[in-house]
C-alpha positions as CSV (number, residue, x, y, z in Angstrom):
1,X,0.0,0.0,0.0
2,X,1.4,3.8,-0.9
3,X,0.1,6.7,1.0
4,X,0.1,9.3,-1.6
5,X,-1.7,13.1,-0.7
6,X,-2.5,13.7,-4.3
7,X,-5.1,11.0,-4.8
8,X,-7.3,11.7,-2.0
9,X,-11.5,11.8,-3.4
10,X,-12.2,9.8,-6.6
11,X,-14.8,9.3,-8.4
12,X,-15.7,6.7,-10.4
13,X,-18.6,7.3,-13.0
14,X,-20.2,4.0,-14.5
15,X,-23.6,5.1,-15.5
16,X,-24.8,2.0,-17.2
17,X,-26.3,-1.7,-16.0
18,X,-25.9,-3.9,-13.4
19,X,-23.1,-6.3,-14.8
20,X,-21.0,-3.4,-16.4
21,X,-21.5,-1.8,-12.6
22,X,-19.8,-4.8,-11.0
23,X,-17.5,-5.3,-13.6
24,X,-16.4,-1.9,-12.7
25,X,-15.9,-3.0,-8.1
26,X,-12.6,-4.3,-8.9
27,X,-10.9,-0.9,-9.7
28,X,-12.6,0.3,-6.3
29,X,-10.4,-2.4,-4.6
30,X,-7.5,-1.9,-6.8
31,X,-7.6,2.0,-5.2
32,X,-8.4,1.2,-2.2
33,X,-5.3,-1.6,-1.8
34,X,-2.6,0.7,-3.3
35,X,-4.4,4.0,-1.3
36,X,-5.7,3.0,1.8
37,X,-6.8,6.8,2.8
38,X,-8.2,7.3,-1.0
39,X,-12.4,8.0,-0.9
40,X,-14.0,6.3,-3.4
41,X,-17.4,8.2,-4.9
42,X,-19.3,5.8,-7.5
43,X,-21.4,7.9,-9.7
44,X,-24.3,5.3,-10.8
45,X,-27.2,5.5,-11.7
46,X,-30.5,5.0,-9.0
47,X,-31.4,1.6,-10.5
48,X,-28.0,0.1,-10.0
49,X,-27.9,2.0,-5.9
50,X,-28.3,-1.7,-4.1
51,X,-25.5,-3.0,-6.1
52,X,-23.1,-0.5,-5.2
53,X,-23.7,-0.4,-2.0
54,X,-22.5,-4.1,-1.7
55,X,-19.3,-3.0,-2.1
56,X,-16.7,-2.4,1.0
57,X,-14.1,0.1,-1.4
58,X,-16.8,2.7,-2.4
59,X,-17.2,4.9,0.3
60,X,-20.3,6.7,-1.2
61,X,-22.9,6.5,-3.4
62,X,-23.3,9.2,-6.1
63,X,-26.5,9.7,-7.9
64,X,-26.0,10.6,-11.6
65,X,-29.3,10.9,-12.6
66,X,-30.0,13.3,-10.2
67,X,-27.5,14.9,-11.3
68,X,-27.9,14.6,-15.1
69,X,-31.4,16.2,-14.2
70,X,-30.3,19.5,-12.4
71,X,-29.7,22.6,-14.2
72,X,-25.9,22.7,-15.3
73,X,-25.2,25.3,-12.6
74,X,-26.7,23.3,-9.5
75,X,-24.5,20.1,-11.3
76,X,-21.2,22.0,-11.4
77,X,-22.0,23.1,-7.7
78,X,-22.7,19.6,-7.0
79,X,-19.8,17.8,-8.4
80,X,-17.6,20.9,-6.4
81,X,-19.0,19.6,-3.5
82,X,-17.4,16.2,-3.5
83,X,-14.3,17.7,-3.4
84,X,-12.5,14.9,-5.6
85,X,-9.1,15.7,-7.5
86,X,-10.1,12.5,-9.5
87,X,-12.8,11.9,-11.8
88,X,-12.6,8.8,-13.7
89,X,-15.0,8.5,-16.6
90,X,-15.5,4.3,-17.2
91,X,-18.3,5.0,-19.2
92,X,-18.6,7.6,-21.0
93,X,-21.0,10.5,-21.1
94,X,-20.7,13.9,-22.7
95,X,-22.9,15.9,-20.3
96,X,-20.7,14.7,-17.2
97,X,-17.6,15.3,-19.0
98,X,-18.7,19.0,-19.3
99,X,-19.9,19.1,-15.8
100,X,-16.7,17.7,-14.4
101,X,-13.9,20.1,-16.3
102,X,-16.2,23.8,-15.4
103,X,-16.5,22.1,-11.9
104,X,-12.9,22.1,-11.9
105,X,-11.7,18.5,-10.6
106,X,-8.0,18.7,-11.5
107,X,-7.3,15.3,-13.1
108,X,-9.9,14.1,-15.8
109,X,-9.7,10.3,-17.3
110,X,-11.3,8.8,-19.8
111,X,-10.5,7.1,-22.9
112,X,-9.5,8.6,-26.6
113,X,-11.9,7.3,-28.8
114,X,-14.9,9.6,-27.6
115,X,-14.6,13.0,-29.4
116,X,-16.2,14.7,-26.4
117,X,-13.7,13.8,-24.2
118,X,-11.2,15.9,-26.2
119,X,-10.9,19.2,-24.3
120,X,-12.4,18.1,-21.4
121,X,-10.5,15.4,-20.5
122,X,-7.0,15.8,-19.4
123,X,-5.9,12.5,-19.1
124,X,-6.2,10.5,-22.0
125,X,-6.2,7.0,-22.2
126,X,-6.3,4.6,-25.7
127,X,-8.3,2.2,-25.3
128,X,-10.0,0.4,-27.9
129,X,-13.1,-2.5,-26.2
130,X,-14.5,-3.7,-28.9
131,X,-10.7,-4.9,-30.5
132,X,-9.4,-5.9,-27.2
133,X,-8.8,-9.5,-26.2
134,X,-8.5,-8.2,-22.7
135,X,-12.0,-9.1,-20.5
136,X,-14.2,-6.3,-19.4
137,X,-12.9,-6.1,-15.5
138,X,-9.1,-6.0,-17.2
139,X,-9.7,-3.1,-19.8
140,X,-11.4,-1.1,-16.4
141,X,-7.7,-1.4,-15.0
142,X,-6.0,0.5,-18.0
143,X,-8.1,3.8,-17.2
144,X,-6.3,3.7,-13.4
145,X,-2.8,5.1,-15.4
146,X,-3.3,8.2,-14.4
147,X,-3.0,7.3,-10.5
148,X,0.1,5.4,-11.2
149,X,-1.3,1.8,-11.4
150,X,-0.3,0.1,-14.3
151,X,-0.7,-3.1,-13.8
152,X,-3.2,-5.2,-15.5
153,X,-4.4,-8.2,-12.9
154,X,-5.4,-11.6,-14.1
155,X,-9.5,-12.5,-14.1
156,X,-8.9,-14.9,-11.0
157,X,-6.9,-11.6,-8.7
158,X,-9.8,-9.1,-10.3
159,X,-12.0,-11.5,-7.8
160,X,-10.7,-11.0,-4.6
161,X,-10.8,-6.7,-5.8
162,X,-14.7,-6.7,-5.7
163,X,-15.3,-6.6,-2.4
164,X,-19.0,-7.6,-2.6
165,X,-19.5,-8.3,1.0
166,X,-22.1,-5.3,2.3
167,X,-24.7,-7.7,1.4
168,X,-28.7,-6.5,2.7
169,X,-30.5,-9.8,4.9
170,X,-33.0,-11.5,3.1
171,X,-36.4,-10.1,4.7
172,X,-38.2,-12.9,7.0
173,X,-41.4,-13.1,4.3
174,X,-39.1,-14.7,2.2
175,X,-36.4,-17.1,3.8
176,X,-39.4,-19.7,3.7
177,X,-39.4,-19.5,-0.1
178,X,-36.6,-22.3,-0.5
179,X,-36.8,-25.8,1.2
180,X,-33.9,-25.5,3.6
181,X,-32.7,-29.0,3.0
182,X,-32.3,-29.0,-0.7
183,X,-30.2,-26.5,-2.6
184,X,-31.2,-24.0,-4.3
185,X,-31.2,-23.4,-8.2
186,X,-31.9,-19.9,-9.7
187,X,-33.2,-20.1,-13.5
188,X,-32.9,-16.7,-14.8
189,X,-34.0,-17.0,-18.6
190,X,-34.7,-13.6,-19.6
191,X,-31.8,-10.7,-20.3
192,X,-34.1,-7.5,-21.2
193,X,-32.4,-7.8,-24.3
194,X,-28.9,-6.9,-23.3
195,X,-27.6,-10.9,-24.0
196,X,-28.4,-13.5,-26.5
197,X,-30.5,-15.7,-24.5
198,X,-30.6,-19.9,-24.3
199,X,-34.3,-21.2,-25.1
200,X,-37.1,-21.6,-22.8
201,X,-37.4,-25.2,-24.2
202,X,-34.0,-25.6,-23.3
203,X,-34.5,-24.7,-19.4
204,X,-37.2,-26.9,-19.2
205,X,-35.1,-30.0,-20.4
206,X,-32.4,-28.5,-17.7
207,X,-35.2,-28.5,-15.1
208,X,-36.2,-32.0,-15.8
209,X,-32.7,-33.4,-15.7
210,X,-32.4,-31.3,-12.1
211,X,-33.5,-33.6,-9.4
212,X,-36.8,-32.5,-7.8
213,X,-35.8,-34.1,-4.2
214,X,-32.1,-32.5,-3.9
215,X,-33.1,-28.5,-5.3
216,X,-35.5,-26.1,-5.1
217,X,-36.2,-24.8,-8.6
218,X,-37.0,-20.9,-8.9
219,X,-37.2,-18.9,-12.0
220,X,-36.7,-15.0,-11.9
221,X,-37.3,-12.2,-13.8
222,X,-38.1,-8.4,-13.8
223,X,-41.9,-7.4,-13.6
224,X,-41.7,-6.8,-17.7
225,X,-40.0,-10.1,-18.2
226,X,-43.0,-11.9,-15.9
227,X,-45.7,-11.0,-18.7
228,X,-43.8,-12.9,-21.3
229,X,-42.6,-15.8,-18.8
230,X,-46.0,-16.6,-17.3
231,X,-47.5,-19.1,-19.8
232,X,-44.4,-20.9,-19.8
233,X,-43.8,-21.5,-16.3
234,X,-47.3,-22.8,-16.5
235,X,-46.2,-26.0,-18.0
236,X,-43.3,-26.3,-15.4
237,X,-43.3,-29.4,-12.7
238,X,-45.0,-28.5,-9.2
239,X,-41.5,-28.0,-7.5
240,X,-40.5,-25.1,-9.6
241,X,-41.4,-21.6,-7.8
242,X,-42.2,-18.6,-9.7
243,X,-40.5,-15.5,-7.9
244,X,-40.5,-13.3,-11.5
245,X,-41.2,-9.6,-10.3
246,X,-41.3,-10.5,-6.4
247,X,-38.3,-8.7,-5.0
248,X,-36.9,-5.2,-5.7
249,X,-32.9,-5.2,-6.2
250,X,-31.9,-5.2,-2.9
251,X,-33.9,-8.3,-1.8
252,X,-32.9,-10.0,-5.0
253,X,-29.4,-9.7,-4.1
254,X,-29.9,-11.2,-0.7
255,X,-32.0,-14.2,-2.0
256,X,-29.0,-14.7,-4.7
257,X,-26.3,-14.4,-2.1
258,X,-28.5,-17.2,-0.3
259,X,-28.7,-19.8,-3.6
260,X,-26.1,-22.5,-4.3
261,X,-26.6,-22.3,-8.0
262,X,-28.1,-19.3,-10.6
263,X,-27.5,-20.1,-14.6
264,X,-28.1,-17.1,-16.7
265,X,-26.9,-14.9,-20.0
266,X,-24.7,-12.3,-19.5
267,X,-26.9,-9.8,-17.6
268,X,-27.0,-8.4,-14.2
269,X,-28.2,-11.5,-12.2
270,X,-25.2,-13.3,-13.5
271,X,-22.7,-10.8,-12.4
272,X,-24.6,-10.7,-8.9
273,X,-24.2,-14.0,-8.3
274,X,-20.4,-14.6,-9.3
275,X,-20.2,-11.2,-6.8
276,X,-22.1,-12.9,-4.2
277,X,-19.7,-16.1,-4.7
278,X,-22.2,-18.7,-5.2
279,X,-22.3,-21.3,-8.3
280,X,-22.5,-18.5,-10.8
281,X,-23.4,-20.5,-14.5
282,X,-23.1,-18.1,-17.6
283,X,-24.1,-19.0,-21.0
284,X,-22.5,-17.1,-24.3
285,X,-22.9,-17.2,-27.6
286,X,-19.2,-17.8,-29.6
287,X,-19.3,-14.0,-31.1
288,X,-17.4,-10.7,-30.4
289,X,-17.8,-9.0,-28.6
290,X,-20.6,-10.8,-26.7
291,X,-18.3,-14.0,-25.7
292,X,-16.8,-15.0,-22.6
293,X,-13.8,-13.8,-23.4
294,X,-15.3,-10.1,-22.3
295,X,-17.9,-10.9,-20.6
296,X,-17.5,-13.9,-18.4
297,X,-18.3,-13.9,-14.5
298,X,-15.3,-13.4,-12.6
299,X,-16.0,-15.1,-9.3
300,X,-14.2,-17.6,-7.7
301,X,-17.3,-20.2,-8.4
302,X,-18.7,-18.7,-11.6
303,X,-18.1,-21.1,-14.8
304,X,-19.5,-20.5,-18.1
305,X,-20.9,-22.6,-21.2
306,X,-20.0,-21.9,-25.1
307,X,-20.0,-23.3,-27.8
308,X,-16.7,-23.7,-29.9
309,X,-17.1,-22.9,-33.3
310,X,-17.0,-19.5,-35.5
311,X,-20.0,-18.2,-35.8
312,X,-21.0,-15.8,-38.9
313,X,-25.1,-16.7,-39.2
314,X,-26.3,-14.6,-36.1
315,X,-24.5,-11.9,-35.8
316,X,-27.4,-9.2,-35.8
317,X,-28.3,-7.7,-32.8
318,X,-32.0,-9.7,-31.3
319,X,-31.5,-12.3,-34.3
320,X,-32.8,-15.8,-32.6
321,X,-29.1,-17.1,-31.6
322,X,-28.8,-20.7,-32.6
323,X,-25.4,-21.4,-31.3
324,X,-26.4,-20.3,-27.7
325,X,-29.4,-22.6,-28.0
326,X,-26.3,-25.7,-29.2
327,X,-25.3,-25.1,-25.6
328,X,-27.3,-28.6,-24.0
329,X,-29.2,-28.6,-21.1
330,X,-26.6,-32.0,-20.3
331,X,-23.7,-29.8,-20.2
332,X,-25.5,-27.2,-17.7
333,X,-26.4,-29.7,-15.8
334,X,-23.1,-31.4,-15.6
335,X,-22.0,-27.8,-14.1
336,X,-24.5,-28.1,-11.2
337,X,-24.5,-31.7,-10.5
């Protein structure tokens, strides 16, 4: 660890989903482990709150759309009231940029390849995502140059840098939901089209190779997703509990953290469960940038499923992905049982 007085407030700004937001935590512990006395602000947005308030490195919780609502003047004050000398821009947005260089936080970072950043960023960072072979967590790293950390940890040290351990207790109207002497099995089919997503057919041949006497079955969802999942879980066996559009995020997290198993796409679930360090099962389609290779969980128990092959039929963003639906429910099943 370095004591340096020049890196004292920081903020980090991720303003997108869930998974990209966790995929972010590591750099939080990267800080925190090199500057102990370093405060870390994560500027995220209100949905994603819960999440980031799992983590022990952040210090505080920042809310951007607040501020991406206020009048540019009540921002600028706002952003001068954190006091940081560090504002780190992970993902991109040309209304904070602004709002960050007239609120005068001395060192600005973000990456080259937004034009907005030029002039209003003053420490420039190439970096190129969509070309990289580097995983999401790993290309995070490269925009902590600037505070003298230049090393680029492997996927399995990224894990220990999350520091998902603030986790919320899983209210008493719901610890009954799962059979405490089976384990529990988290089906979350559905990826409000951020990830090519494995069949429902498919989960149902996974469920029926599951045994109904060792797990508890659940499938999840958002309240949108429940309206297209409720026919469907119709036709699912009596031990299979419907819990689509039960919990807000904050509960969801702490029935996760509670599971042994959750198999998903690459969304936010996914990510929350390789956080929480339970049996975290991703499934990816064999196509850039959407693969593993970028997007895999990066907890010490998440695995993931893809096929090997080059794909060049379903590239197009919503197309109906047939090699994620190649995956078998045999090989998902070997990964829980």
């Amino acid at each position: 660890m370095v004591a340096n007085n020049n890196i004292k407030r920081i903020i980090i700004s991720r303003t997108d989903a869930i998974g990209d937001v966790i995929l972010t935590l590591p750099i939080c512990g990267i800080i925190k482990n090199k500057f102990p006395d370093a405060k870390i602000i994560y500027l995220g947005r209100t949905y994603t709150e819960s999440v980031i308030k799992c983590c022990e490195y952040v210090d505080e919780f920042f809310n951007a759309d607040i501020i991406l609502e206020m009048e540019e003047g009540d921002a600028i004050a706002e952003l001068k009231n954190k006091n940081a000398n560090y504002f780190i821009h992970v993902f991109p947005n040309k209304k904070l940029a602004s709002f960050a260089k007239k609120a005068g936080i001395k060192n600005r970072v973000g990456t080259t390849n937004r034009l907005f950043h030029w002039g209003k960023v003053n420490n420039l960072i190439w970096l190129s995502r969509k070309k990289s072979s580097l995983h999401e967590s790993q290309l995070n790293c490269k925009l902590l140059r600037p505070l003298g950390i230049k090393n680029i940890p492997a996927i399995e040290e990224l894990a220990e840098f999350t520091g998902f351990s603030k986790l919320p207790l899983l209210e008493k109207k719901y610890q009954s939901l799962a059979d405490q002497s089976k384990k529990t099995l988290v089906l979350h089919p559905k990826s409000s089209g951020s990830a090519r997503e494995w069949s429902l057919e498919n989960y149902k041949s996974l469920i029926d190779i599951i045994p109904a006497n060792r797990f508890n079955v659940f499938i999840s969802g958002t309240n949108k997703e429940r309206v297209s999942l409720t026919d469907w879980i119709k036709t699912l066996p009596s031990h299979v509990h419907d819990i689509t559009g039960k919990f807000d995020l904050e509960q969801f997290i702490a029935f996760i953290s509670r599971a042994d198993y959750l198999v998903a796409a690459s969304t936010g679930p996914l990510h929350i469960a390789s956080a929480c360090g339970i049996g975290a099962i991703g499934l990816y389609p064999p196509i850039k940038p959407m693969h593993p290779g970028r997007w895999k969980p990066i907890g010490q128990n998440a695995r993931y499923v893809c096929i090997d092959k080059s794909c060049h039929t379903c590239q197009k963003k919503n197309q109906n992905c047939t090699c994620i639906n190649e995956i078998s429910p045999a090989q998902v099943a070997a990964l829980i049982l």
